[in-house]
The first five atom37 places (N, CA, C, CB, O) and aatype in JSON, in Angstrom:
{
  "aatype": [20, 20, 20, 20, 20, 20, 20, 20, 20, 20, 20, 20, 20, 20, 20, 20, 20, 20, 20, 20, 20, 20, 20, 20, 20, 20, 20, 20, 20, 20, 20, 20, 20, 20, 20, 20, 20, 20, 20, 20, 20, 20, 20, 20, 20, 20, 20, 20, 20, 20, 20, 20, 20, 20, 20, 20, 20, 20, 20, 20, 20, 20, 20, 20, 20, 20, 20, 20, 20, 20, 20, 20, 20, 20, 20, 20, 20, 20, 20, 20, 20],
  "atom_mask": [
    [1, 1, 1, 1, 1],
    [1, 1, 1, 1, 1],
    [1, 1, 1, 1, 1],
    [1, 1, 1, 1, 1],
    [1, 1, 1, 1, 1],
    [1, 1, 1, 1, 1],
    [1, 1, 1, 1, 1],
    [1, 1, 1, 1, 1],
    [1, 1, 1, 1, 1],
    [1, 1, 1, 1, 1],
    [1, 1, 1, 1, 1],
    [1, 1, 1, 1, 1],
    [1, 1, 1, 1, 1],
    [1, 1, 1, 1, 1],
    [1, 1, 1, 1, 1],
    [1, 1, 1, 1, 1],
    [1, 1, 1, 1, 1],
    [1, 1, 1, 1, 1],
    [1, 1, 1, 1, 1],
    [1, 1, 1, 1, 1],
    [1, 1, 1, 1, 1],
    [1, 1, 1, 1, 1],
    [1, 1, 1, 1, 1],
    [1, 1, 1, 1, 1],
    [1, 1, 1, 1, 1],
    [1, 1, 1, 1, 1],
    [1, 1, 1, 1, 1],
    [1, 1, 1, 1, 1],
    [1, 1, 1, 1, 1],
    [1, 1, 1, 1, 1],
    [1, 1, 1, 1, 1],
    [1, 1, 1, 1, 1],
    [1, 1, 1, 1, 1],
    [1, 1, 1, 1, 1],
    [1, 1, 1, 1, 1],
    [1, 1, 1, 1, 1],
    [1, 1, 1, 1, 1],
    [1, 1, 1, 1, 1],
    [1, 1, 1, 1, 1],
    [1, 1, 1, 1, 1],
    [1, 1, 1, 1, 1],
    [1, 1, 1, 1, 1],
    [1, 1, 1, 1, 1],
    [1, 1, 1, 1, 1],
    [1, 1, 1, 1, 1],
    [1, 1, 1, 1, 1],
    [1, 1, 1, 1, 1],
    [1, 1, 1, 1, 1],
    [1, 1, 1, 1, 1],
    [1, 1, 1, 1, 1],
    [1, 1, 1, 1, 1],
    [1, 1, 1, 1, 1],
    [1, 1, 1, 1, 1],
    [1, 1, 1, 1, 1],
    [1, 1, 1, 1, 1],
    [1, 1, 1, 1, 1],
    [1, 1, 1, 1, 1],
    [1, 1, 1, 1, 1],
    [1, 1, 1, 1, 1],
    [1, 1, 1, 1, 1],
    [1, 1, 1, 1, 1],
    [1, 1, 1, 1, 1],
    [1, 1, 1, 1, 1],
    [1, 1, 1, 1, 1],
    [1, 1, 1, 1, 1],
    [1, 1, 1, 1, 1],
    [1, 1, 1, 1, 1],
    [1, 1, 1, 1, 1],
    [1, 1, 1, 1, 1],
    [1, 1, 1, 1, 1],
    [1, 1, 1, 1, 1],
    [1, 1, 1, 1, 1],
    [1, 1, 1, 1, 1],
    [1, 1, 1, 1, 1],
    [1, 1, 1, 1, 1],
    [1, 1, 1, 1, 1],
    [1, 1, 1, 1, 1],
    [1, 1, 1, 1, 1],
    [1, 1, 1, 1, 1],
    [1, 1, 1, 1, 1],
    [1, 1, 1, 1, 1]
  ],
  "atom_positions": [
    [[-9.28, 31.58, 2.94], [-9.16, 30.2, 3.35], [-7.81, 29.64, 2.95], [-10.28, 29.37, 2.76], [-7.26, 29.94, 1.89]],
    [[-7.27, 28.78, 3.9], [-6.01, 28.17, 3.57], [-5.97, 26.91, 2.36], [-5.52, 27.61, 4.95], [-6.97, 26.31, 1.96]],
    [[-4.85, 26.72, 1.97], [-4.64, 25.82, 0.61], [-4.66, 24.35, 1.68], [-2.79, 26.23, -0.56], [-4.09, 24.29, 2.78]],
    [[-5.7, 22.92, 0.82], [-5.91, 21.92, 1.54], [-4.75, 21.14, 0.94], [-7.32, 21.37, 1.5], [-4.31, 21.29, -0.2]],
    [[-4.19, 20.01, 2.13], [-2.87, 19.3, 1.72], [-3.32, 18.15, 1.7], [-1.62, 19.39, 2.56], [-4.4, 18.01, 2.28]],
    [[-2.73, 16.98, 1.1], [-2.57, 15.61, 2.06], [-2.01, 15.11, 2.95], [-2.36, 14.87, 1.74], [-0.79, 15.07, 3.08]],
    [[-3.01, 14.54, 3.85], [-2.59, 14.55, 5.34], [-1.39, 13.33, 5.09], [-4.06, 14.11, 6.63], [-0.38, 13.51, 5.78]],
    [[-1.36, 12.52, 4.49], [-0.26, 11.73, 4.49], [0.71, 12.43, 3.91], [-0.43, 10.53, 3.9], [1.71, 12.65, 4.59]],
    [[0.64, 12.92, 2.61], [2.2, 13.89, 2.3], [2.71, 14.75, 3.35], [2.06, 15.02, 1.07], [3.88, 14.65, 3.74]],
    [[1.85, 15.62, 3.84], [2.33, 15.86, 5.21], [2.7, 15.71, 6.37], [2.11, 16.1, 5.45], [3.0, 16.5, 7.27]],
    [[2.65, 14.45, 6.27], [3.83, 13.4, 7.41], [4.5, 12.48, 6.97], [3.26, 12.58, 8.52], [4.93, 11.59, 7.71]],
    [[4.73, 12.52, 5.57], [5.85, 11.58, 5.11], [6.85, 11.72, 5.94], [6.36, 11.77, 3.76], [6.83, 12.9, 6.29]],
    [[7.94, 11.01, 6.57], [9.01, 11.25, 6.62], [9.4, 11.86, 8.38], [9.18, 12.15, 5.37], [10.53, 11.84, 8.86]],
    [[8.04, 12.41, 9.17], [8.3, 12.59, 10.3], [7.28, 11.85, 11.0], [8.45, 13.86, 10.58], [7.73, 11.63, 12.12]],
    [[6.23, 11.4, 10.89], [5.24, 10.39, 11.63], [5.07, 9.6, 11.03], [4.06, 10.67, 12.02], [4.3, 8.75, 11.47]],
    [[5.55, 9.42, 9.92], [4.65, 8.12, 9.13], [6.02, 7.81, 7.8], [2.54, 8.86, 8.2], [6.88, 8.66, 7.57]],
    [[5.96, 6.47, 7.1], [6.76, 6.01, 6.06], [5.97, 5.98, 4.97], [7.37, 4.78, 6.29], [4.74, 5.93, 4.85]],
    [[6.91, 6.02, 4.13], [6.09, 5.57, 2.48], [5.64, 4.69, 2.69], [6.75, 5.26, 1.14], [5.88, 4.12, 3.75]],
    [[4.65, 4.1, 1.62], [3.98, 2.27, 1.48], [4.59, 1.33, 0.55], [2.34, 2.14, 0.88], [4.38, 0.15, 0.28]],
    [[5.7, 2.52, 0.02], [6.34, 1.39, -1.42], [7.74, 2.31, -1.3], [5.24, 1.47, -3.57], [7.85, 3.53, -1.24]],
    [[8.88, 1.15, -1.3], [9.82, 1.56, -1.24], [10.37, 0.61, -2.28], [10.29, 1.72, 0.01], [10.42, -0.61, -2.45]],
    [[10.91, 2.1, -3.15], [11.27, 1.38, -5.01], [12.09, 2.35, -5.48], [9.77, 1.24, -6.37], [11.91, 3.39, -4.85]],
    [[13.04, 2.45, -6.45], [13.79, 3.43, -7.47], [13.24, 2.79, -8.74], [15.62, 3.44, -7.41], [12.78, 1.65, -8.83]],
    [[13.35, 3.66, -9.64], [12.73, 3.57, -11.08], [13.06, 4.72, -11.85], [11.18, 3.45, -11.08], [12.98, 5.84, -11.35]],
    [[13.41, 4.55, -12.97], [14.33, 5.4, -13.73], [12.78, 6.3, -14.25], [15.53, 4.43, -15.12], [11.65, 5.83, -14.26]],
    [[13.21, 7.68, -14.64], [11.73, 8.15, -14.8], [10.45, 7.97, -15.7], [11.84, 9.16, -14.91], [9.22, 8.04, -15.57]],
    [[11.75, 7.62, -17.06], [10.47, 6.88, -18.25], [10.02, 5.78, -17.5], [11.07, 6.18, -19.97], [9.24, 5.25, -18.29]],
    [[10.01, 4.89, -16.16], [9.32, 3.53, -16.11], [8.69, 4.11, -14.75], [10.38, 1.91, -16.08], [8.25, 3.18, -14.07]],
    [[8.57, 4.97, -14.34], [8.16, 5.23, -13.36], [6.63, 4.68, -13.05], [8.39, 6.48, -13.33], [6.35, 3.91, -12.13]],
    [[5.58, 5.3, -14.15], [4.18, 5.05, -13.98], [4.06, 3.42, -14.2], [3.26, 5.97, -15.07], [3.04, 2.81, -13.89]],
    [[5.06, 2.89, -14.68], [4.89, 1.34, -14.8], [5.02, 0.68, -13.18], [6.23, 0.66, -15.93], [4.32, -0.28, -12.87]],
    [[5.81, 1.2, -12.39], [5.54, 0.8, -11.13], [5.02, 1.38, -10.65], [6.22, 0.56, -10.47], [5.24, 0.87, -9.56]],
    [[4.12, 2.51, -10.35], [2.65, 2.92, -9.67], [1.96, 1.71, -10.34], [1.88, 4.66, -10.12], [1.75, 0.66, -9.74]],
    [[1.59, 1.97, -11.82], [0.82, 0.71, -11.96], [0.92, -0.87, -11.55], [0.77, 0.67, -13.05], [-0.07, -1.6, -11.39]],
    [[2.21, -1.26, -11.39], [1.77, -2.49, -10.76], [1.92, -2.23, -9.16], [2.69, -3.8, -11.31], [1.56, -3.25, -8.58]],
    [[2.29, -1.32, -8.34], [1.73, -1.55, -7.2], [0.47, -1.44, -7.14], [2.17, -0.91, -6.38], [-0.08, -2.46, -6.72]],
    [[-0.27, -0.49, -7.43], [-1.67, -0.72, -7.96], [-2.33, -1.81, -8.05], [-1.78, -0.37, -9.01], [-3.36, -1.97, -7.4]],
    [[-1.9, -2.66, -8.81], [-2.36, -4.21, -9.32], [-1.99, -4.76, -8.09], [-1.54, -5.03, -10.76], [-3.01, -5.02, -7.46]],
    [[-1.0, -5.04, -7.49], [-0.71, -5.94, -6.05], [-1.64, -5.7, -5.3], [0.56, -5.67, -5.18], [-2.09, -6.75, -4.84]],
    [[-2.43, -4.36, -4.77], [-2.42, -3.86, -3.73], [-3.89, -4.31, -3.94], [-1.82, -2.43, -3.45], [-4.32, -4.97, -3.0]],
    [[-4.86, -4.07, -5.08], [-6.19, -4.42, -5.85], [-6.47, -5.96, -5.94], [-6.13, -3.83, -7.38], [-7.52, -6.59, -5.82]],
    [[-4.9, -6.44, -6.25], [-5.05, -8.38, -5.97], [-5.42, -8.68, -4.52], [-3.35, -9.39, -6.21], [-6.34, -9.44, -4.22]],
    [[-4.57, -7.98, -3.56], [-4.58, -8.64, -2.63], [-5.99, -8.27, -1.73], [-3.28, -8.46, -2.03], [-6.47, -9.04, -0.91]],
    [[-6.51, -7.01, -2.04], [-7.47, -6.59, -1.03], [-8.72, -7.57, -1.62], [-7.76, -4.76, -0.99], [-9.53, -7.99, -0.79]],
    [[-8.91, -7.98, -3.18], [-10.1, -8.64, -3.74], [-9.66, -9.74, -2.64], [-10.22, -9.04, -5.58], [-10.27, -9.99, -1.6]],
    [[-8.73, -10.22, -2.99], [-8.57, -11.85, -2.57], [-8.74, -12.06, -0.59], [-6.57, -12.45, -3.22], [-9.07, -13.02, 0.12]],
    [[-8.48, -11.13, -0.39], [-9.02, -11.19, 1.35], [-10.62, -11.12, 1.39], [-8.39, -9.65, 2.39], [-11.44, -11.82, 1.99]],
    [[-10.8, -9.73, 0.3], [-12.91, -9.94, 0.67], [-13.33, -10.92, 0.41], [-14.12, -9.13, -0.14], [-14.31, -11.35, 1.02]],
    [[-12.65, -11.68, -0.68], [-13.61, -13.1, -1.04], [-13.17, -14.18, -0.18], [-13.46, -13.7, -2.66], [-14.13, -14.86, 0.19]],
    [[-11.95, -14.6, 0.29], [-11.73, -15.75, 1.34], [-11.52, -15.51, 2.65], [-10.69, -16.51, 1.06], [-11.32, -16.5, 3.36]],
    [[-11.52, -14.36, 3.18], [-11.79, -14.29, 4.81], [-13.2, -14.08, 5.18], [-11.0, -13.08, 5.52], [-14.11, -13.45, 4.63]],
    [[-13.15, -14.66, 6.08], [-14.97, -14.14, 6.61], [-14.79, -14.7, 8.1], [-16.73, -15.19, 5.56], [-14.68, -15.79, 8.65]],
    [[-14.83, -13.26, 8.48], [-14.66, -13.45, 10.14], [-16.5, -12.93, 10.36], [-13.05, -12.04, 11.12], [-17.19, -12.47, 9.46]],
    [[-16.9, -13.16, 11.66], [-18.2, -13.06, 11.87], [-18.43, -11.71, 12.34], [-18.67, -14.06, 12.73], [-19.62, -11.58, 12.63]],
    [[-17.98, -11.0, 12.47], [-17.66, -9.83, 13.43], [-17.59, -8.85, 12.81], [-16.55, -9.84, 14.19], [-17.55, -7.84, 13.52]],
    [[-17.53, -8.61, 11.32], [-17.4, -7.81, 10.4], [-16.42, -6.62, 10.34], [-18.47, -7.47, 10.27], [-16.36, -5.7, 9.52]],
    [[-15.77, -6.85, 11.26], [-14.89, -5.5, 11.3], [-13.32, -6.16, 10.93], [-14.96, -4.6, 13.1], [-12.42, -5.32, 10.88]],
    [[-13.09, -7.06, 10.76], [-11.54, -7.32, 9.47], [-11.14, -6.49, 8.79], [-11.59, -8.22, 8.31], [-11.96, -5.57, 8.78]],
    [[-10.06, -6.24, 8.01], [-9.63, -5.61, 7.23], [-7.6, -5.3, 6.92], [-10.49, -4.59, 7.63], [-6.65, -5.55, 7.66]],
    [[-7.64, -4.76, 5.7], [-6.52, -4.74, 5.66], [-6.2, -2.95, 6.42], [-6.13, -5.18, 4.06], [-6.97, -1.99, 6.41]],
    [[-5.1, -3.02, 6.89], [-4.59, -1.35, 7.61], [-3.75, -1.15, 6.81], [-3.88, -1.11, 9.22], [-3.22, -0.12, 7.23]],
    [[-3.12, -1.49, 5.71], [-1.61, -1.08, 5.17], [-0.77, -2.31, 4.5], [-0.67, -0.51, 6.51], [-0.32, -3.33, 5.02]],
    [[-0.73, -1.77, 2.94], [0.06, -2.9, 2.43], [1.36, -1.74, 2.19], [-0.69, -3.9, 0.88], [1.25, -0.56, 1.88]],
    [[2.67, -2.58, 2.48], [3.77, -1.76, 2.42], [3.92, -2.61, 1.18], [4.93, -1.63, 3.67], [3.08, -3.51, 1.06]],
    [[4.8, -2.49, 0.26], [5.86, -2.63, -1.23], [7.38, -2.26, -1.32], [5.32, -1.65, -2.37], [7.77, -1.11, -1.49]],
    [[8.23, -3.41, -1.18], [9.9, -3.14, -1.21], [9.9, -3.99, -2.03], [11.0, -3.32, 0.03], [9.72, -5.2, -1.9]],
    [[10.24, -2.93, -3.57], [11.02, -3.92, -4.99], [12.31, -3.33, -4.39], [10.63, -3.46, -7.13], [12.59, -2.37, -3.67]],
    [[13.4, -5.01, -5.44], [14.71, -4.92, -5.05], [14.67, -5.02, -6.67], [15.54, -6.03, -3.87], [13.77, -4.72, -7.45]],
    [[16.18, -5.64, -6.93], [16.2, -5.61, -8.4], [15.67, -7.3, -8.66], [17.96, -5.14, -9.09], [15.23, -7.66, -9.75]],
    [[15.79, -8.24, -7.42], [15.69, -9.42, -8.3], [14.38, -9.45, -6.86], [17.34, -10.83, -8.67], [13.88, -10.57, -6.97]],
    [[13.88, -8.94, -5.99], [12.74, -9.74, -5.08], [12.35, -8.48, -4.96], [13.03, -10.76, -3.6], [12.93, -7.4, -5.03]],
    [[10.56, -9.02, -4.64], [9.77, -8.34, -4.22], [9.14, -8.53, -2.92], [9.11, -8.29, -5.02], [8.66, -9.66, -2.89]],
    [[8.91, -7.8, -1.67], [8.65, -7.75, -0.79], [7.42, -7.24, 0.02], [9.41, -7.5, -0.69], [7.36, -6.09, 0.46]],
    [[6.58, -8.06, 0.18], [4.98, -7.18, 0.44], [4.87, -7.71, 2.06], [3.23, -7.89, -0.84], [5.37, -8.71, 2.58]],
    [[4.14, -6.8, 2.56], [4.14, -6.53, 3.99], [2.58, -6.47, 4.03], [5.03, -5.13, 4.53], [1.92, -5.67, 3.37]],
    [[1.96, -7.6, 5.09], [0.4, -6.68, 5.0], [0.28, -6.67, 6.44], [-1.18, -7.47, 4.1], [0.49, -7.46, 7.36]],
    [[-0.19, -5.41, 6.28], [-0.76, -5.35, 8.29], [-2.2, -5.26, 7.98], [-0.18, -3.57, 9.58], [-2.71, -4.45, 7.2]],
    [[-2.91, -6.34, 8.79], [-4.21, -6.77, 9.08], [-4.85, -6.67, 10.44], [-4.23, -7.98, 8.76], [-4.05, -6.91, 11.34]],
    [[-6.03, -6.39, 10.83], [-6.61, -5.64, 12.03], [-7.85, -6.46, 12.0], [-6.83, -3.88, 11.91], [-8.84, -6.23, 11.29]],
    [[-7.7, -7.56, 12.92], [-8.91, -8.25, 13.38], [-9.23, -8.07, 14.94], [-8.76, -9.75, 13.05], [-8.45, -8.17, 15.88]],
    [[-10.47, -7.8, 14.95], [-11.32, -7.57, 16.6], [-10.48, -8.69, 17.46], [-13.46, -8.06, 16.62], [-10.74, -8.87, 18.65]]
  ]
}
């Protein structure tokens, strides 16, 4: 049997983009996984609890993440019926 990949690592870069576009020196590295993490966990709570479409099929498709050195940049693509 063949070795299983991720289907997204396996189209980084020719069908598809990263979701967080950041540099980080390597000791701080896991400090920004962790707070994209936290953004990405803020924002999806805070849509289940104040949207309510009737139709039940809402949702988020993709939060992108561009840190600069002084702004942060969040992108959400949302998919309503």
């Amino acid at each position: 049997m063949g070795q299983k990949i991720n289907p997204l690592g396996f189209r980084l870069g020719t069908t598809q983009s990263h979701h967080s576009i950041w540099f980080a020196q390597p000791k701080k590295y896991s400090e920004g996984l962790e707070e994209d993490k936290k953004i990405r966990d803020c924002i999806k709570n805070y849509v289940q609890k104040n949207i309510r479409i009737s139709s039940g099929m809402e949702g988020i498709a993709r939060i992108e993440i561009q840190k600069r050195i002084d702004l942060i940049q969040i992108i959400i693509y949302m998919g309503f019926p």
